[in-house]
Every structure is written in C-alpha cells, then in structure tokens.
Backbone as CSV, one residue per row, in Angstrom:
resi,resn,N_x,N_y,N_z,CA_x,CA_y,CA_z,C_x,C_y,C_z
1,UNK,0.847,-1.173,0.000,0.000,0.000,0.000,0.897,1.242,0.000
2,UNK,0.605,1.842,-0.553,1.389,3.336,-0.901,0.929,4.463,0.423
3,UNK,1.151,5.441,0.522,1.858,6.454,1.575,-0.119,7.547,1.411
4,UNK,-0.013,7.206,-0.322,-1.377,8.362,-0.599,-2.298,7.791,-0.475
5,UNK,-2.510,6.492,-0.176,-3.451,5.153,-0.048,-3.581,5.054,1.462
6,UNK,-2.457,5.058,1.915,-2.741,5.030,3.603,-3.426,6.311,4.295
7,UNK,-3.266,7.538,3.623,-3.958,8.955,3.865,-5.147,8.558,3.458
8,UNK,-5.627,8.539,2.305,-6.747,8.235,1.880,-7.837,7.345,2.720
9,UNK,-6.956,6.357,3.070,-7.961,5.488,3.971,-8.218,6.303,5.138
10,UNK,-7.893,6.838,5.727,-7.590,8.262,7.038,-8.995,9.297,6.967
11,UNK,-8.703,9.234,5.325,-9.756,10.615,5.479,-9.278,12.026,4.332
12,UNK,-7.745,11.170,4.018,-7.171,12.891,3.617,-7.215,12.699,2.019
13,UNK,-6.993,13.608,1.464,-7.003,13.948,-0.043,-5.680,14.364,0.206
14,UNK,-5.011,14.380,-1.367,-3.456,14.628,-1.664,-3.866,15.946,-2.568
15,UNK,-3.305,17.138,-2.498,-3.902,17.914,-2.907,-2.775,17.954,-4.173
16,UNK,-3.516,18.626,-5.771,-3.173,18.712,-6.500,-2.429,19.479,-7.339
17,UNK,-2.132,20.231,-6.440,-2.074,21.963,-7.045,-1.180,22.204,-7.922
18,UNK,-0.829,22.713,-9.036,0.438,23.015,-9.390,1.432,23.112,-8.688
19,UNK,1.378,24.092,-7.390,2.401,24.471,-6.094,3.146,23.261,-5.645
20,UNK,2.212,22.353,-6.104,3.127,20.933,-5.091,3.379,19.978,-6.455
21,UNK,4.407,19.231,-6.020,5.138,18.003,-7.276,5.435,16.612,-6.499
22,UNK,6.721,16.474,-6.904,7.546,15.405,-6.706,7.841,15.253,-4.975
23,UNK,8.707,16.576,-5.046,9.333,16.954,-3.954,8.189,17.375,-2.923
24,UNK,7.153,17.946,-2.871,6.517,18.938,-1.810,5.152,18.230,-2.020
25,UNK,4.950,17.366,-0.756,3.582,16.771,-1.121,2.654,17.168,0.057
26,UNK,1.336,17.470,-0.232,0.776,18.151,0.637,-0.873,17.184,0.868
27,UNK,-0.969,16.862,2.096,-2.573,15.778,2.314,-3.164,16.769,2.974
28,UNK,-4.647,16.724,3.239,-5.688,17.732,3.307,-6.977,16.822,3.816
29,UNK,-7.425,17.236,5.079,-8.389,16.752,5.779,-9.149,17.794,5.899
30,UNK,-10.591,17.823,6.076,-11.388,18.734,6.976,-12.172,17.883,7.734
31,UNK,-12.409,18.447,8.765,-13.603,18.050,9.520,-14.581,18.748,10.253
32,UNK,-15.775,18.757,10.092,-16.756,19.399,10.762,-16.807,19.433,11.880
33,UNK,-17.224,20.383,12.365,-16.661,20.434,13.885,-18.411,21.226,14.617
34,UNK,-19.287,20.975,14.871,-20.728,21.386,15.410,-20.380,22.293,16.425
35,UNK,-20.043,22.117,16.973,-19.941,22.833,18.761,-18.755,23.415,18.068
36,UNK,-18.483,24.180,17.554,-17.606,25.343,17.678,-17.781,26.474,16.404
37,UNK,-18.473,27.396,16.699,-18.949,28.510,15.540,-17.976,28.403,14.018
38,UNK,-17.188,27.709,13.812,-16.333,27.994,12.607,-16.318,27.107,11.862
39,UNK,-16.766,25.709,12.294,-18.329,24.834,11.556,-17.008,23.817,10.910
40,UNK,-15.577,23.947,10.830,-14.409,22.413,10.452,-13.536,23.566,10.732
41,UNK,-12.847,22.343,10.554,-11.409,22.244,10.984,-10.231,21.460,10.170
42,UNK,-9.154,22.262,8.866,-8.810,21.642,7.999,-7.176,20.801,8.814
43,UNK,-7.072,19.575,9.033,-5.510,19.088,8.831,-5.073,18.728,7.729
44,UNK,-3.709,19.286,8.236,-2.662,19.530,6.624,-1.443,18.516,7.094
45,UNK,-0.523,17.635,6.363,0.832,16.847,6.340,1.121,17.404,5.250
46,UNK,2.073,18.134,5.831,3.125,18.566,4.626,4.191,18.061,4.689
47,UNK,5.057,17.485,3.388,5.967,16.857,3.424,6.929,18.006,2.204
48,UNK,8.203,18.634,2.589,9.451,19.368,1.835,10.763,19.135,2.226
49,UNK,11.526,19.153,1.753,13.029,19.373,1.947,13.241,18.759,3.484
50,UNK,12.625,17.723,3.160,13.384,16.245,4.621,12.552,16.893,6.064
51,UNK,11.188,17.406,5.482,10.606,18.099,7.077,9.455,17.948,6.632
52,UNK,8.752,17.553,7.766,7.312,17.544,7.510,6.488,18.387,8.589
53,UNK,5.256,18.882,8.683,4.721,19.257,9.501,3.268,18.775,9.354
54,UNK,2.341,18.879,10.525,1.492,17.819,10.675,0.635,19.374,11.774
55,UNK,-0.560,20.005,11.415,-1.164,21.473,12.294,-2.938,21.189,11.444
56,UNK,-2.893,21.888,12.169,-4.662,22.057,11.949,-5.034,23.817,11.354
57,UNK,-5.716,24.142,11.087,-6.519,25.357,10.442,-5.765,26.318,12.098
58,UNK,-5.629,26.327,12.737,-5.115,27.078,14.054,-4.059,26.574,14.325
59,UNK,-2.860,25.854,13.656,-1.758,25.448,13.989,-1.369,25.586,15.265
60,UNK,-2.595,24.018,15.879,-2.454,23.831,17.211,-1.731,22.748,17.599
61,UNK,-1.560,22.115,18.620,-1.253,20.820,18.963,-2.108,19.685,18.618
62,UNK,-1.746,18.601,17.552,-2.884,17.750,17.578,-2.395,16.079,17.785
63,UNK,-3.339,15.645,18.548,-3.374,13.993,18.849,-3.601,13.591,17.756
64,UNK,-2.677,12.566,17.488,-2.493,11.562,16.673,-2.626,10.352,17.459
65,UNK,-2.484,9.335,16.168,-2.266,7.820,16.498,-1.732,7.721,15.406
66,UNK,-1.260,5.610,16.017,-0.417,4.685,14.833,-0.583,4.764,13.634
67,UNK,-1.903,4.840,13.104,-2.189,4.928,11.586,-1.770,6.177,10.982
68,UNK,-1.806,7.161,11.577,-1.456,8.359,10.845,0.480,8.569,10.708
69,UNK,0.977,7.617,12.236,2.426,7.848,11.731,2.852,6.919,11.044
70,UNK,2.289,5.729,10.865,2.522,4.870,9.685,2.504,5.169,8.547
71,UNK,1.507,6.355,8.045,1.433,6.693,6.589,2.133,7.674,6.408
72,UNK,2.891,8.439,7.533,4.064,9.353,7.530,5.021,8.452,7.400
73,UNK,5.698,7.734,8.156,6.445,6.756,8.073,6.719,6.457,6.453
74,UNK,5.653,6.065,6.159,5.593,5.404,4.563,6.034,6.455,3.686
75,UNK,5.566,7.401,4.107,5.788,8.914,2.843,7.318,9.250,2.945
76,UNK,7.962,9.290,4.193,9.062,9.423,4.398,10.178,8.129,4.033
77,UNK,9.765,7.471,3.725,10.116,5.906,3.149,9.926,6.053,1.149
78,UNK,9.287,6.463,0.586,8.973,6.689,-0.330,9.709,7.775,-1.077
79,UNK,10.042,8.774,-0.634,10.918,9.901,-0.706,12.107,9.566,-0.586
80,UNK,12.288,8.503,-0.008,14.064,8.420,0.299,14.464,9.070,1.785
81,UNK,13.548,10.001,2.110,14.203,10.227,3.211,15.065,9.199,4.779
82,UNK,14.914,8.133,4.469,15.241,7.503,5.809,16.483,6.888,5.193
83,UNK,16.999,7.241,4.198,18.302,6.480,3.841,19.766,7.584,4.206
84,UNK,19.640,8.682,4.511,19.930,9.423,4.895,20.924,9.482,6.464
C-alpha cells in the first residue's frame, strides 16, 4: 500500500495543485466540527526538503495515532528520506 493510499484510507485527499510536485507533497483533511462557531477544521501533512509538519486550520497541537504515523512513516520511506 502506498503512503497516498494510507492517507486516503484516514480521510485525507493529496492535494493537486500546481504548487506541489515530486518533492513537496501536501494531504488535506477537513472536519466538521458542530460545537464550535467555525463549523471544520482543515488538517494539513506537509511533506518538503526532509521536514514535515502535521497542524490544523489554528496550527495547534494535535493527537495523533499509529495509523497516521505509519502513513508518515511510509511517505518518508517513499521519498528516500530515511536512507539518509
């Protein structure tokens, strides 16, 4: 299973943009959020230049689990980065 396959199963879309390629890959969640006036809440994994970051629409602190660092894991495996 691939890295955009393991997001996918998650929830996230790989976004398409021109802005992003080879190198700069960017996954994209929202989620609705009821009880809080601003109605979702988008998470972003960005993956560039051997760094990733992992924030929400308020680039807050967010809980994770295994599945989500597995498909980081994988993306960072896919890139080459862990040979490094």
């Amino acid at each position: 299973m691939t890295a955009q396959e393991m997001f996918e199963e998650l929830g996230f879309r790989k976004n398409t943009s021109i802005c992003y390629g080879k190198d700069h890959i960017v996954y994209e969640k929202a989620i609705g959020n009821e009880e809080d006036d601003c109605g979702f809440d988008i998470f972003t994994v960005e993956f560039k230049d051997k760094i990733f970051t992992y924030h929400n629409t308020w680039n807050s602190a967010i809980k994770t689990n295994v599945a989500i660092l597995r498909a980081i894991n994988k993306q960072f495996e896919e890139l080459g980065w862990l040979d490094d």
